[in-house]
C-alpha positions as CSV (number, residue, x, y, z in Angstrom):
1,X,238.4,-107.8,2.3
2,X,242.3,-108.3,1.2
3,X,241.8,-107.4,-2.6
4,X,239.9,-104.6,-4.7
5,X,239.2,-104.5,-8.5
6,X,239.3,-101.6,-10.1
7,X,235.6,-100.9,-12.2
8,X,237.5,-99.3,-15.5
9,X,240.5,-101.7,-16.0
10,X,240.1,-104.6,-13.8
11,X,243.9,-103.8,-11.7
12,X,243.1,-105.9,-8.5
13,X,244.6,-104.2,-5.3
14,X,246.2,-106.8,-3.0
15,X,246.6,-105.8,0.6
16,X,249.4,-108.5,1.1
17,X,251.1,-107.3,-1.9
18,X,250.6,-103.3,-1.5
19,X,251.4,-101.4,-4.1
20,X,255.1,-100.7,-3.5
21,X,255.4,-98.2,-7.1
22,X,253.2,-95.7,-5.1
23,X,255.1,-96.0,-1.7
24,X,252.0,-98.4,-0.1
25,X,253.7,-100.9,1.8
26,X,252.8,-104.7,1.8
27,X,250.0,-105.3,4.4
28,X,247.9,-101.7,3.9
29,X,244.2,-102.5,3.9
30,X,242.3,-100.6,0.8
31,X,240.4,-98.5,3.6
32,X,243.6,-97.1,4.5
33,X,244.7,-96.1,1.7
34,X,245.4,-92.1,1.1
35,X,242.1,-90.2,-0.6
36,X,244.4,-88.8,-3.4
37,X,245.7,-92.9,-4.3
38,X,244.7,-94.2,-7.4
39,X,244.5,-97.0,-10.1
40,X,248.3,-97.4,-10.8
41,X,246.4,-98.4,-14.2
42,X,244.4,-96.3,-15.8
43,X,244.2,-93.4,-12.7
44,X,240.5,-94.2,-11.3
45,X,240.0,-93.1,-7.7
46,X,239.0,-95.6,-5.7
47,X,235.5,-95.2,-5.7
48,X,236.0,-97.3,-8.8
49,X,237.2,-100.0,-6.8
50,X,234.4,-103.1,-5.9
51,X,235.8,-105.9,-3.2
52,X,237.2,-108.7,-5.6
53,X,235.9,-112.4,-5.3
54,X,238.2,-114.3,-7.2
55,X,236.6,-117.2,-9.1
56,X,237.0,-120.3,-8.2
57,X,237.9,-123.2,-10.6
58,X,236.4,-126.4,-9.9
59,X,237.6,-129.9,-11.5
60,X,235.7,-132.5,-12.7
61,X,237.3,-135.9,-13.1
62,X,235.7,-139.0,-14.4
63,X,235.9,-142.5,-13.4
64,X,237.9,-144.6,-15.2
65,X,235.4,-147.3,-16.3
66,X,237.0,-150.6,-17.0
């Protein structure tokens, strides 16, 4: 799983995108993350966190009718 959304504030970890504030480099899965890293957010350890499934949009066209 690449991202992680926090349960209190919705803050999505990315793993391609790290979190570079905190000195996680780009690339760093969730799992690997330090025990004492938390929600840059709103501070919630990362128990909090759920794997994120991003919704997907889907587009509905409609035939021209002539």
């Amino acid at each position: 799983m690449d991202k992680w959304q926090c349960g209190r504030c919705e803050y999505v970890y990315d793993r391609q995108e790290g979190d570079p504030e905190n000195d996680i480099e780009q690339g760093t899965p969730f799992e690997e993350l330090p025990k004492q890293w938390v929600c840059p957010e709103c501070g919630s350890k990362k128990n909090r966190f759920k794997p994120y499934e991003e919704e997907r949009e889907t587009e509905y066209y409609k035939e021209d009718e002539e």
